[in-house]
C-alpha positions in Angstrom: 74.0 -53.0 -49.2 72.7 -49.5 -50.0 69.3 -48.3 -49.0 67.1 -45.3 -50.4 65.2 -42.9 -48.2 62.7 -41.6 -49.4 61.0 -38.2 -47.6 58.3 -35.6 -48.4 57.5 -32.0 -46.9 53.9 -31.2 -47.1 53.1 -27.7 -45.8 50.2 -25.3 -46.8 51.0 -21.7 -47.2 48.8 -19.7 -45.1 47.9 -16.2 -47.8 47.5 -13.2 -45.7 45.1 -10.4 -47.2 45.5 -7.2 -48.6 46.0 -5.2 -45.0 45.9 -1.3 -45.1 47.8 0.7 -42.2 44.2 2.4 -41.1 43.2 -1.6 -41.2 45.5 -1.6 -37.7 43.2 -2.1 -34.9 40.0 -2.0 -36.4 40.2 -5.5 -38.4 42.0 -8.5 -36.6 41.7 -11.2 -39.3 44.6 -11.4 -41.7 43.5 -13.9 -43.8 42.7 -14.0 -47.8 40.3 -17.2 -47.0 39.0 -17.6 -50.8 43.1 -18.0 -51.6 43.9 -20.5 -49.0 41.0 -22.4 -50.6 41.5 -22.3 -53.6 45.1 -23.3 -53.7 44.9 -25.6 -51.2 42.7 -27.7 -53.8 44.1 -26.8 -56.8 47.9 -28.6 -54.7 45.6 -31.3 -53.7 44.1 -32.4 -57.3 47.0 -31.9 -59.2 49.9 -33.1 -57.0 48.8 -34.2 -53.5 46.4 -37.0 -54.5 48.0 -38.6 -57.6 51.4 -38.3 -55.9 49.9 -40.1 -52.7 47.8 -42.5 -54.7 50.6 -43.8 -56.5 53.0 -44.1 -53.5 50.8 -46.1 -52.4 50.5 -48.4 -55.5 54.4 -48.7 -54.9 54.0 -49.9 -51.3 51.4 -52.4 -52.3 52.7 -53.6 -55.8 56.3 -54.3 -53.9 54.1 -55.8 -50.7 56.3 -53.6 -48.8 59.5 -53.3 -50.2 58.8 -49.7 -50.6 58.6 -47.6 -48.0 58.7 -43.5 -47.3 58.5 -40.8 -45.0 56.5 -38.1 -44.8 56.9 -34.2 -42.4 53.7 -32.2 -42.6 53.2 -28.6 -40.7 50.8 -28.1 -38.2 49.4 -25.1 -40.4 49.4 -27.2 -43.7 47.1 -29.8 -41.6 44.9 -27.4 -40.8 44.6 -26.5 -44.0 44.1 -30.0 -45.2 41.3 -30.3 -42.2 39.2 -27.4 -43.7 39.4 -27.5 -47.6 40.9 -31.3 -48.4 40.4 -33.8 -45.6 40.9 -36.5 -48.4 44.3 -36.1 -48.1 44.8 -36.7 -44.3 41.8 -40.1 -44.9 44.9 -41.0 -47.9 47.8 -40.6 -45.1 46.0 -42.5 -43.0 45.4 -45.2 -45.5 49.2 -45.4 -46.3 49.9 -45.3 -42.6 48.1 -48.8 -41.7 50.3 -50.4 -44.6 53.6 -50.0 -41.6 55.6 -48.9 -44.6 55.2 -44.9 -43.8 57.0 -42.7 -41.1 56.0 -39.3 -40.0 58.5 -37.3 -38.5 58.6 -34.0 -36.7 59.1 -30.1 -37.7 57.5 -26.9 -36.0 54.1 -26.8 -36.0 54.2 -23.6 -38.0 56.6 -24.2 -40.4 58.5 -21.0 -39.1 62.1 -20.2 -37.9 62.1 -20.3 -34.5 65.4 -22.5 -34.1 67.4 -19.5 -35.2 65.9 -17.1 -32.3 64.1 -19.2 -29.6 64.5 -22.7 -28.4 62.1 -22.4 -25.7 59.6 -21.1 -28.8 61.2 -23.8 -30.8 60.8 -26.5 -28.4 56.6 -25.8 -28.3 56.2 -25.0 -31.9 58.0 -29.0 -32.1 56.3 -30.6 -29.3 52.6 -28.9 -30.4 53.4 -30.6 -34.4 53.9 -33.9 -32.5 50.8 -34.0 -30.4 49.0 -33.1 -34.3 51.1 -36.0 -35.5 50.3 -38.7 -33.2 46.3 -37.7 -33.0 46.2 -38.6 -36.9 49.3 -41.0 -36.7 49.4 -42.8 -33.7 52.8 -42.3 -33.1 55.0 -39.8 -31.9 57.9 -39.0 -34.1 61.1 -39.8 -33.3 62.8 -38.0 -35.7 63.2 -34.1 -36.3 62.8 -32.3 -39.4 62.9 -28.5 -39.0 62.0 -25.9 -41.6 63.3 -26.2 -44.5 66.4 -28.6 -43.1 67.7 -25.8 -41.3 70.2 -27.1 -39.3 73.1 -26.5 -37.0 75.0 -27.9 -34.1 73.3 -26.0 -31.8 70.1 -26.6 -33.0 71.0 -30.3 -32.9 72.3 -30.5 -29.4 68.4 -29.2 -28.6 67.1 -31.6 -31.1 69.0 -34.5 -28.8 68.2 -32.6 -25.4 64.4 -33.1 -26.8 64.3 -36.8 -27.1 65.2 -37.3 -30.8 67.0 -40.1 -32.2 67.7 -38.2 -35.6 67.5 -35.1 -38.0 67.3 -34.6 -41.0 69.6 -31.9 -43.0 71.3 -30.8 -45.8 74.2 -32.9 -47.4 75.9 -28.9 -48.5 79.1 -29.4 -50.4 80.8 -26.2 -47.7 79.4 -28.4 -44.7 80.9 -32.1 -46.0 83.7 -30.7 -47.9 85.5 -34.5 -49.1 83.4 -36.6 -47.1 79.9 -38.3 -48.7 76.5 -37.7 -48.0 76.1 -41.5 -48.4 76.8 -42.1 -44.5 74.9 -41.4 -41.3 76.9 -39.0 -39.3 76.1 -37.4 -35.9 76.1 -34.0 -34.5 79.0 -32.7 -33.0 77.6 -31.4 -29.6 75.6 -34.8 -29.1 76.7 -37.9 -30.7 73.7 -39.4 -30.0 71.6 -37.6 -32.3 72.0 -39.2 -35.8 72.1 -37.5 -39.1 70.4 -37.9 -42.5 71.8 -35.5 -45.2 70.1 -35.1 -48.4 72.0 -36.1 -51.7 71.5 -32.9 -53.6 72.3 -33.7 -56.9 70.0 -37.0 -56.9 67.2 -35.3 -55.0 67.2 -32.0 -57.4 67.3 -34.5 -60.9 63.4 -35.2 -59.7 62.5 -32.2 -58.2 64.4 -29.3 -59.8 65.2 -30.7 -63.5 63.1 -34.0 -64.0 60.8 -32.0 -67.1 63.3 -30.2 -68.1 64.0 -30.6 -71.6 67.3 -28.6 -71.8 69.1 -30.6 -69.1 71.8 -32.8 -70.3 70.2 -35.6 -68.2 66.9 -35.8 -69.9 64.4 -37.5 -70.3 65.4 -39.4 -67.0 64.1 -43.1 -66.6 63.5 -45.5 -63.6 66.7 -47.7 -64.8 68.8 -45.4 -65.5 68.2 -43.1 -62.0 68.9 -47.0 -60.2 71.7 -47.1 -61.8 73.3 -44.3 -61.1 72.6 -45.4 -57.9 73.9 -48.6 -57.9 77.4 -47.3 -59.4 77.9 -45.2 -56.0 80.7 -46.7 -54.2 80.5 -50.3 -52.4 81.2 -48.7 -49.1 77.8 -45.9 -49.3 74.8 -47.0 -47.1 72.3 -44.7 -47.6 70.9 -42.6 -50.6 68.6 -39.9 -48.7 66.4 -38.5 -51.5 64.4 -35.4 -49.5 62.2 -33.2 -51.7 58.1 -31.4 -51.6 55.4 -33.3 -52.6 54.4 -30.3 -54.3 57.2 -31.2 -56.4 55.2 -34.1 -58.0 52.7 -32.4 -60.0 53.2 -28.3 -59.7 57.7 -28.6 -60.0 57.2 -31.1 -62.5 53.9 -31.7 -64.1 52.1 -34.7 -64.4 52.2 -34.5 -68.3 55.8 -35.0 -67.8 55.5 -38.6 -67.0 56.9 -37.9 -63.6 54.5 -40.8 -61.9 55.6 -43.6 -64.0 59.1 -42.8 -63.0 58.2 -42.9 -59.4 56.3 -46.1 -60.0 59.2 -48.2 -62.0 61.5 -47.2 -59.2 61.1 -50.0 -56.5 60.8 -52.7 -59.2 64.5 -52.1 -60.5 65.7 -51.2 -57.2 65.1 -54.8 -55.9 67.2 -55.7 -59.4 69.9 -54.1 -57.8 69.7 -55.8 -54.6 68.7 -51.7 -52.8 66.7 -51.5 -50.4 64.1 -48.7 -49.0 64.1 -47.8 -45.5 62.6 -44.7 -43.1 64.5 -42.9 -41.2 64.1 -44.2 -37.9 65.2 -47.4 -39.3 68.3 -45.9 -40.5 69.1 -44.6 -37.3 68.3 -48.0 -35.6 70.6 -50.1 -38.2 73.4 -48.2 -39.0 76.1 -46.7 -37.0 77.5 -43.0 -37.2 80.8 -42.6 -39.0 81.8 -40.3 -37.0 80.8 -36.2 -36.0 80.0 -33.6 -38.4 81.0 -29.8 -37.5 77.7 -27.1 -38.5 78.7 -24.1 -36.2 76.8 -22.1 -39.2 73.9 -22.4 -40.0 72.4 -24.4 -43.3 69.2 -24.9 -45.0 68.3 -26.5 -48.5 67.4 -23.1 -50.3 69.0 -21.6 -52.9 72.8 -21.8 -53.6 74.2 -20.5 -50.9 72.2 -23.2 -49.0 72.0 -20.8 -45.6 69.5 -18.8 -44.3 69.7 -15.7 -46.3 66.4 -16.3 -48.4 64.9 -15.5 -45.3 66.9 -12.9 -43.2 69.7 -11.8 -45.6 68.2 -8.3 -45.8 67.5 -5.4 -43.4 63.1 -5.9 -44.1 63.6 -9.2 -43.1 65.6 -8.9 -39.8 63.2 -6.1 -38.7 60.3 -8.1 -39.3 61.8 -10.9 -38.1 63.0 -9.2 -34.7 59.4 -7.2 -34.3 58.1 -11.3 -34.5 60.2 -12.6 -32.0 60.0 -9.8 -30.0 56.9 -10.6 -28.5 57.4 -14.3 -28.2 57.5 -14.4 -24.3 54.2 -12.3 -24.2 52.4 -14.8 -26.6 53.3 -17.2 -24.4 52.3 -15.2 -21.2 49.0 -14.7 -22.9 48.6 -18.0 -24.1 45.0 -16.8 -25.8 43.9 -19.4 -28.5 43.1 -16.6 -31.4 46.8 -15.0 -30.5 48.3 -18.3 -30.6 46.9 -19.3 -34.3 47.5 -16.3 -35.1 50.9 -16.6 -34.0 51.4 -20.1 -35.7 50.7 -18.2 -39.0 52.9 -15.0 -38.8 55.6 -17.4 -37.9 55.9 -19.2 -41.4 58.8 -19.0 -43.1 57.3 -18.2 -46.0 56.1 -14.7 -44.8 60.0 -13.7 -45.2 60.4 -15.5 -48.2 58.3 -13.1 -50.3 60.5 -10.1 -49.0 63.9 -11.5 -50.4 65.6 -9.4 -52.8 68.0 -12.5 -53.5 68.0 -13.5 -57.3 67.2 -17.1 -57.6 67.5 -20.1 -59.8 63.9 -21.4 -58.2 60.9 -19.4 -59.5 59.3 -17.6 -56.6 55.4 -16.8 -56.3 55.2 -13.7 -54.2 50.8 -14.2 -54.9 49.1 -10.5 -54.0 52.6 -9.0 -53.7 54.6 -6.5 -56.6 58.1 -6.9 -54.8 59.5 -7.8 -51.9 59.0 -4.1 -50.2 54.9 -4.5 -50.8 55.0 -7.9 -48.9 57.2 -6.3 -45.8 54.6 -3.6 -46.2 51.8 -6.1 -45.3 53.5 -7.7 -43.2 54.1 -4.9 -40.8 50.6 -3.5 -41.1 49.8 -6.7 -40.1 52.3 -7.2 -37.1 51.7 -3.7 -35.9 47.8 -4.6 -35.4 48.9 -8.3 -33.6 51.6 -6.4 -31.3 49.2 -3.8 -30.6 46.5 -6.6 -29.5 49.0 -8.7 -27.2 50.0 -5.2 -25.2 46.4 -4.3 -24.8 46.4 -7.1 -23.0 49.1 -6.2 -20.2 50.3 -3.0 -19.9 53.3 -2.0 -21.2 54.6 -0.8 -18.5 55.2 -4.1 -16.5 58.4 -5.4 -18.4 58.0 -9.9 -19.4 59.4 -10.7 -16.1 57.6 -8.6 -13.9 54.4 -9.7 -16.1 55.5 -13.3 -15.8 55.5 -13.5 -12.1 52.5 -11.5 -11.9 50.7 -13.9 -13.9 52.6 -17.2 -12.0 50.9 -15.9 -8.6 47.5 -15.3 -9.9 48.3 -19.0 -11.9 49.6 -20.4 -8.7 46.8 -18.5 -6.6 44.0 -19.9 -9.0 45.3 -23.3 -8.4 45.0 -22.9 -4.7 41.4 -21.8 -5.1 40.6 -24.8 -7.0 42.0 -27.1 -5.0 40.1 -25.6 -2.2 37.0 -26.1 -4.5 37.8 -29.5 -4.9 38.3 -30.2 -1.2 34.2 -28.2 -0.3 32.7 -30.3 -2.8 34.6 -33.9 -1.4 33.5 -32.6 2.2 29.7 -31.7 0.7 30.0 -35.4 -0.4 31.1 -37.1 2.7 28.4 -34.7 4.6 25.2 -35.9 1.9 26.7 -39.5 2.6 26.7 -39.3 6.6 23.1 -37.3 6.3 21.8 -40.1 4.3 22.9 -43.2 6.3 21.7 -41.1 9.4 18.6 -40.5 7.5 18.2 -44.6 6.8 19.1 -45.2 10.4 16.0 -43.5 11.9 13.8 -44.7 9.3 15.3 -48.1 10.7 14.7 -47.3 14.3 11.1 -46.1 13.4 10.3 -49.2 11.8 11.5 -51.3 14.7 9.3 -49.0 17.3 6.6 -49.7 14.9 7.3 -53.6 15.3 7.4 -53.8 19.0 3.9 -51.8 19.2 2.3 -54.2 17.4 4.0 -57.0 18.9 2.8 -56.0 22.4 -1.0 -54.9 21.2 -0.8 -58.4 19.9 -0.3 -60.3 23.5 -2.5 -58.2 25.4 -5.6 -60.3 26.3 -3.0 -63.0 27.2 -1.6 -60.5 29.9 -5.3 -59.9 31.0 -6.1 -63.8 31.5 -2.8 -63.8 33.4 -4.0 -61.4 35.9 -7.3 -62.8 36.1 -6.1 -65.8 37.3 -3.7 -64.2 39.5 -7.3 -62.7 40.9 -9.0 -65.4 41.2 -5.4 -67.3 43.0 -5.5 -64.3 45.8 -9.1 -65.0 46.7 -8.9 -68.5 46.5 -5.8 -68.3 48.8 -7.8 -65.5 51.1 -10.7 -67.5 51.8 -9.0 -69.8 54.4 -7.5 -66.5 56.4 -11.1 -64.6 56.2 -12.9 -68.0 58.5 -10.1 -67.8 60.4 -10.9 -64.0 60.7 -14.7 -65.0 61.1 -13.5 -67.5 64.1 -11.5 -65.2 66.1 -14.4 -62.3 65.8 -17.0 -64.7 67.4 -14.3 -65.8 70.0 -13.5 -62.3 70.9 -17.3 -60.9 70.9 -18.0 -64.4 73.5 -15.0 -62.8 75.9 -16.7 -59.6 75.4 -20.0 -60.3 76.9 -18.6 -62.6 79.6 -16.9 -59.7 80.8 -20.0 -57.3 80.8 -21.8 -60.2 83.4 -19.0 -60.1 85.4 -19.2 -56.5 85.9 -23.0 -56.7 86.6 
């Protein structure tokens, strides 16, 4: 049984300004914001919305059969956030029908891979984090820039946690073997990979209006059935293209939507399925390893990385970027690191190719590809200049590093200590308050016995009345027994005095 996966790169350009070489530390915003408005909406009404509103319609109409995947740069949400939040509300929509993946790629749509992994590795794991917030789910499988891909780049794609990646299906990479099967990367086996059928994805997105291709006018049937004819022993048909595609590529006018809408009906004909690409990497077992020590993207012919760094502008600007990568990260300042997402953008080095190309290029506010490096540098020079203000110089990125570690570590310590004054302050207002509720105890109970004892007194007085009056009813016998003897002795008394006379 074959299966088709569908998959859909959203990602907002970010349009720097016109920036002048006296610009270069006196204005730190790069930013042409009326630009990133007004293209952002312009994408959004004529492709993003119809193309995600019918989609939809598909999953629904099919109740499910349908299904499709979806990357989307940290920058292009952003984007999305500020000037068309309807589209992320529409994501979301098409998320709770369970027949939607979104997968991962670097936050800033840049080209990291090719220079950094620990760079790379952030710039992935900061997109997820954006992902699951909207999503609810982390991705599970990588998509980088573009579908730049090698075996390196894989074996860190596996090291990260990633069941699969997406990549190219380049005739120099497969050479006799089929794009049809899931394969896996040569320096971790465990990694699984989806490679895009070129020919069938660039018939929609390249050639679908185009009235002087053999293969038009293209219908629903007909593109199933070319399908269908593949051989018995293909599994999957991976058809990876932009959104953008539906709408700006290919305009509405050309019917494009209706073709996208009569798809899962004659698919189910055919007995083809739809799947994500999680749940192609769950169901079907790797045919065996594929070798990418170079690496490959889905740009241009040459299907490398040369639209971005095949000339000398690029690699400077490109090196000057990377340069300070470890100070960025040192820094870790918010307004640097946005900054930072933005100059990273592979899109920046697009517009300084001197490549010819069958895919129309819009270099926007730039003449040529020497007037964007231009920019660009102005630019850079004013970002470099802000990150070394910050730390001198001077102090190379390790010494700086563990400079920064102790004051980190130091800072720590400090607040731990904090912590531990304020639980000892606690414990201290607790013991001062039960000692406090004690003596208002004990003073209460003095209280009581006072009043007890003022209570009993005239008891206590009868008492020793009657003790009074017991002592002189008990001394009245003794004083007549006193009286008795005093007569008797004053009788012996005068006898004596006669005797004497």
């Amino acid at each position: 049984m074959k299966t088709i996966c569908f998959y859909f790169e959203i990602h907002q350009i970010i349009h720097l300004k016109r920036y002048r070489f006296f610009d270069i530390g006196t204005d730190h915003y790069y930013y042409d914001d009326y630009e990133n408005e007004r293209s952002t909406n312009d994408i959004v009404e004529r492709s993003y919305m119809p193309a995600l509103d019918t989609l939809e319609q598909m999953i629904k109409e099919s109740d499910g059969y349908f299904k499709v995947a979806f990357s989307i740069s940290g920058v292009g949400l952003e984007q999305l956030e500020l000037h068309a939040p309807q589209v992320i509300e529409k994501l979301q929509q098409l998320n709770k029908t369970g027949c939607v993946e979104f997968l991962a790629e670097p936050y800033s749509h840049g080209l990291s891979s090719l220079i950094d992994t620990e760079c790379f590795a952030a710039d992935v794991r900061k997109q997820c984090d954006k992902i699951k917030e909207y999503f609810g789910k982390a991705p599970t499988v990588l998509r980088n820039s573009s579908l730049i891909y090698s075996d390196d780049i894989g074996l860190q794609a596996s090291q990260m946690g990633f069941k699969g990646m997406l990549t190219e299906g380049a005739k120099h990479v497969l050479g006799w073997k089929s794009p049809h099967y899931v394969y896996s990367c040569a320096l971790a086996p465990e990694l699984k990979l989806l490679l895009r059928d070129i020919k069938l994805s660039d018939d929609i997105c390249l050639r679908f209006s185009n009235a002087d291709w053999e293969g038009y006018p293209l219908f629903a049937d007909q593109y199933i059935n070319s399908i269908a004819a593949l051989s018995n022993e293909s599994h999957v048909v991976n058809i990876f293209m932009e959104l953008s595609a539906i709408g700006i590529a290919q305009p509405l006018s050309s019917h494009i939507l209706d073709f996208l809408h009569a798809l899962p009906q004659f698919a189910k004909l055919k007995g083809i399925t739809f799947s994500t690409p999680s749940e192609i990497c769950r169901d079907f077992k790797s045919v065996g390893t594929l070798d990418v020590p170079d690496t490959l993207s889905w740009v241009d012919e040459e299907r490398d990385v040369s639209s971005w760094l095949g000339n000398p502008m690029q690699r400077e600007a490109f090196e000057k970027l990377y340069g300070v990568a470890e100070r960025v990260r040192i820094a870790n300042d918010p307004k640097i690191n946005q900054d930072w997402d933005y100059l990273q953008a592979s899109n920046n080095f697009r517009f300084m190719t001197t490549k010819p190309s069958n895919v129309g290029l819009d270099r926007g506010i730039y003449n040529g590809p020497f007037d964007a490096f231009t920019n660009y540098m102005n630019i850079l020079g004013d970002f470099i200049t802000r990150i070394n203000d910050r730390y001198s110089t001077d102090i190379d990125n390790e010494q700086l590093n563990s400079l920064l570690t102790t004051i980190k570590n130091e800072g720590e310590e400090i607040a731990m200590k904090d912590k531990e004054i304020a639980r000892l302050q606690a414990k201290i207002e607790k013991i001062e308050a039960t000692v406090e509720e004690l003596r208002r105890q004990l003073e209460g109970g003095r209280g009581q016995a006072k009043t007890t004892v003022t209570e009993r007194k005239p008891a206590s007085a009868l008492s020793k009345s009657a003790t009074a009056r017991k002592s002189g009813e008990a001394s009245k016998p003794a004083a007549k027994k006193m009286s008795r003897t005093g007569k008797t002795a004053a009788k012996s008394a005068d006898k004596a005095v006669d005797e004497k006379k």
